[in-house]
C-alpha atoms as a printed R data frame, in Angstrom:
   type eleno elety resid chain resno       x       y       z
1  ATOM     1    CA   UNK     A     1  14.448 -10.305  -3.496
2  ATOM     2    CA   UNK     A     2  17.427  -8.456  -2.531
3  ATOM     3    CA   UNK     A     3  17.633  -5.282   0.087
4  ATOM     4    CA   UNK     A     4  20.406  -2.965  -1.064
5  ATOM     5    CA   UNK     A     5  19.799  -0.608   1.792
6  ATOM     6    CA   UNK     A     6  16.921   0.448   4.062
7  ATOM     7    CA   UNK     A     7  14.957   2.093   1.924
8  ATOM     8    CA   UNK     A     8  15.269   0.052  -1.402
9  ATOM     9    CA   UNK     A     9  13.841  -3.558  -2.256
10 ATOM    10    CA   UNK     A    10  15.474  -4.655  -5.688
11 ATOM    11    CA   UNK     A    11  13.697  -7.815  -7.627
12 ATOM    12    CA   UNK     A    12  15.723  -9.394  -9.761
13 ATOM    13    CA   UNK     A    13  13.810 -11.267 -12.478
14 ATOM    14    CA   UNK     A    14  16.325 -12.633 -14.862
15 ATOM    15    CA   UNK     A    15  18.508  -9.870 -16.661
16 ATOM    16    CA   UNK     A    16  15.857  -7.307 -15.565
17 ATOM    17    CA   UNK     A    17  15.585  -5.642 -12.008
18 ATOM    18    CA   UNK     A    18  12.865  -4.221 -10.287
19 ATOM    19    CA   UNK     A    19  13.733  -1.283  -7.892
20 ATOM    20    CA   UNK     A    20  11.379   0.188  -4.989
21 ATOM    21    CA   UNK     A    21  12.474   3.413  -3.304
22 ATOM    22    CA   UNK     A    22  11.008   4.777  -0.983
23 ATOM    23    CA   UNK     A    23   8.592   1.561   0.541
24 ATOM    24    CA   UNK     A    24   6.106   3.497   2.342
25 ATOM    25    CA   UNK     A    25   5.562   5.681  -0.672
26 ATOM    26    CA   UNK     A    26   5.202   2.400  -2.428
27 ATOM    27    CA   UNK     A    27   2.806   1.212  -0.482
28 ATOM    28    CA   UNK     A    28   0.646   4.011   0.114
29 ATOM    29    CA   UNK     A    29   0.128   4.564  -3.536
30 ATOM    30    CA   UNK     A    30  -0.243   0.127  -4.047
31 ATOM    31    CA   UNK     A    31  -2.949   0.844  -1.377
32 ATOM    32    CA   UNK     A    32  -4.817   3.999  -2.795
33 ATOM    33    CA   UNK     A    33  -4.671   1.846  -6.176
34 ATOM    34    CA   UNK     A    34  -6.493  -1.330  -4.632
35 ATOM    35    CA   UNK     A    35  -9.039   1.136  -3.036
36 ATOM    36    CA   UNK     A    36  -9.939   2.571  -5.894
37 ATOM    37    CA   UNK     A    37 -10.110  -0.625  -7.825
38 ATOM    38    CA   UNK     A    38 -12.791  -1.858  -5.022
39 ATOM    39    CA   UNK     A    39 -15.177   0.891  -4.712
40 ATOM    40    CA   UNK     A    40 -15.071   1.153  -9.042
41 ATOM    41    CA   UNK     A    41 -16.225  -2.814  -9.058
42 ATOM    42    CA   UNK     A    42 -18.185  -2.786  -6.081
43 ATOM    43    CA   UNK     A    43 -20.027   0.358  -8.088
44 ATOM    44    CA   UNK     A    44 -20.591  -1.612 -11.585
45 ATOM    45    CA   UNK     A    45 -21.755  -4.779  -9.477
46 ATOM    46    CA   UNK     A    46 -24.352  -2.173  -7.803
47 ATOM    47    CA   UNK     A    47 -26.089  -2.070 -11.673
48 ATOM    48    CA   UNK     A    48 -26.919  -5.710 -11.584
49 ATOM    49    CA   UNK     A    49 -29.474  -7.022  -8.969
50 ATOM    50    CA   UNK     A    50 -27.595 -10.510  -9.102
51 ATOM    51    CA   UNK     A    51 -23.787  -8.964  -7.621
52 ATOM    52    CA   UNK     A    52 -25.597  -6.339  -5.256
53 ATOM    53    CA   UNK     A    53 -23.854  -8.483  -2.366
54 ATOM    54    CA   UNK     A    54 -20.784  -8.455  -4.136
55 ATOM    55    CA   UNK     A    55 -20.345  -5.033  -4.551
56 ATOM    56    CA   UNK     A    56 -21.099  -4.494  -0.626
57 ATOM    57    CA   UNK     A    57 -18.608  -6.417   0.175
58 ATOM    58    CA   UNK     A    58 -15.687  -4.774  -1.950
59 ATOM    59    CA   UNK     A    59 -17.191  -1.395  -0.519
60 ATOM    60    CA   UNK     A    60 -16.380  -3.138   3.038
61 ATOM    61    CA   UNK     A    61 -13.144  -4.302   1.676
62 ATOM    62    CA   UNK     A    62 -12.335  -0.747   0.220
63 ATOM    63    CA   UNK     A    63 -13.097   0.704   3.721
64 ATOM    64    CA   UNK     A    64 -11.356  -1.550   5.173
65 ATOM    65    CA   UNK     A    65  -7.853  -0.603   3.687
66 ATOM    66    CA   UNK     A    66  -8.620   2.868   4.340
67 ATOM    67    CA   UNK     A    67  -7.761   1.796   7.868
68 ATOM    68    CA   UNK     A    68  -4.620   1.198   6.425
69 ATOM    69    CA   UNK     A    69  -3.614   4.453   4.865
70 ATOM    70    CA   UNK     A    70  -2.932   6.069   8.644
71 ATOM    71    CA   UNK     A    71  -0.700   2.633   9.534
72 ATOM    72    CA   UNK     A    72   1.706   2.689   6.263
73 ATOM    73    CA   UNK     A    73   2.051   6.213   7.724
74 ATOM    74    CA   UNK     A    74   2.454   5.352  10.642
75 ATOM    75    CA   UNK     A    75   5.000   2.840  10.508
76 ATOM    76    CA   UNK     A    76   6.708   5.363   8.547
77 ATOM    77    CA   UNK     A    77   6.701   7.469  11.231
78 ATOM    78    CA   UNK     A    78   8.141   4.792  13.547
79 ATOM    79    CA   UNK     A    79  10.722   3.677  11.767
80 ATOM    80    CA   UNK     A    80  12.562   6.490  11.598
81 ATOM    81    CA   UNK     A    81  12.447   6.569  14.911
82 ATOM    82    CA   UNK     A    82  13.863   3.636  15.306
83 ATOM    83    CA   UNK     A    83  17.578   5.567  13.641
84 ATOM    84    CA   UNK     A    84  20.489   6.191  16.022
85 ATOM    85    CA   UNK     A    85  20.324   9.657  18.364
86 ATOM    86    CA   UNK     A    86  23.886  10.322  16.289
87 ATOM    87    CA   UNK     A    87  21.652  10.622  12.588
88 ATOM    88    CA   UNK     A    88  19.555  13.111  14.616
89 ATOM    89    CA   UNK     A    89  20.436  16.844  14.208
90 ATOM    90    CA   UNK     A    90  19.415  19.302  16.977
């Protein structure tokens, strides 16, 4: 994994590279993904009697990275505060 600048992460796997702009973008979209992917299982489990504890505990894993959602913005947020006064226009 290679950082070209602050707001890329290139992956090189063999010939082929694997660019991410924009990281918090990223991984507020990676996260809205997995959440979805939870509460959809955790739903089908619901149908059988045998997975009912299953499924509650992807629903409490889905609501659990909804927690998340306000910290990737956050530490958006934070980072670019974290930029010299002199990028700063007033």
């Amino acid at each position: 994994m290679k950082h070209t600048d602050d707001r890329d992460i290139t992956i090189t796997l063999g010939k082929d590279r694997l660019v991410i702009q924009k990281r918090y973008k990223f991984a507020s979209i990676l996260n809205d993904f997995l959440i979805a992917v939870w509460f959809l299982m955790g739903s089908v489990m619901f149908l059988y009697p045998d997975w009912v504890k299953a499924g509650t505990w992807l629903f409490i894993l889905g609501s659990a990275q909804l927690l998340i959602r306000p910290c990737i913005r956050l530490a958006h947020h934070i980072h670019l505060k974290k930029l010299p006064e002199s990028h700063w226009e007033m």
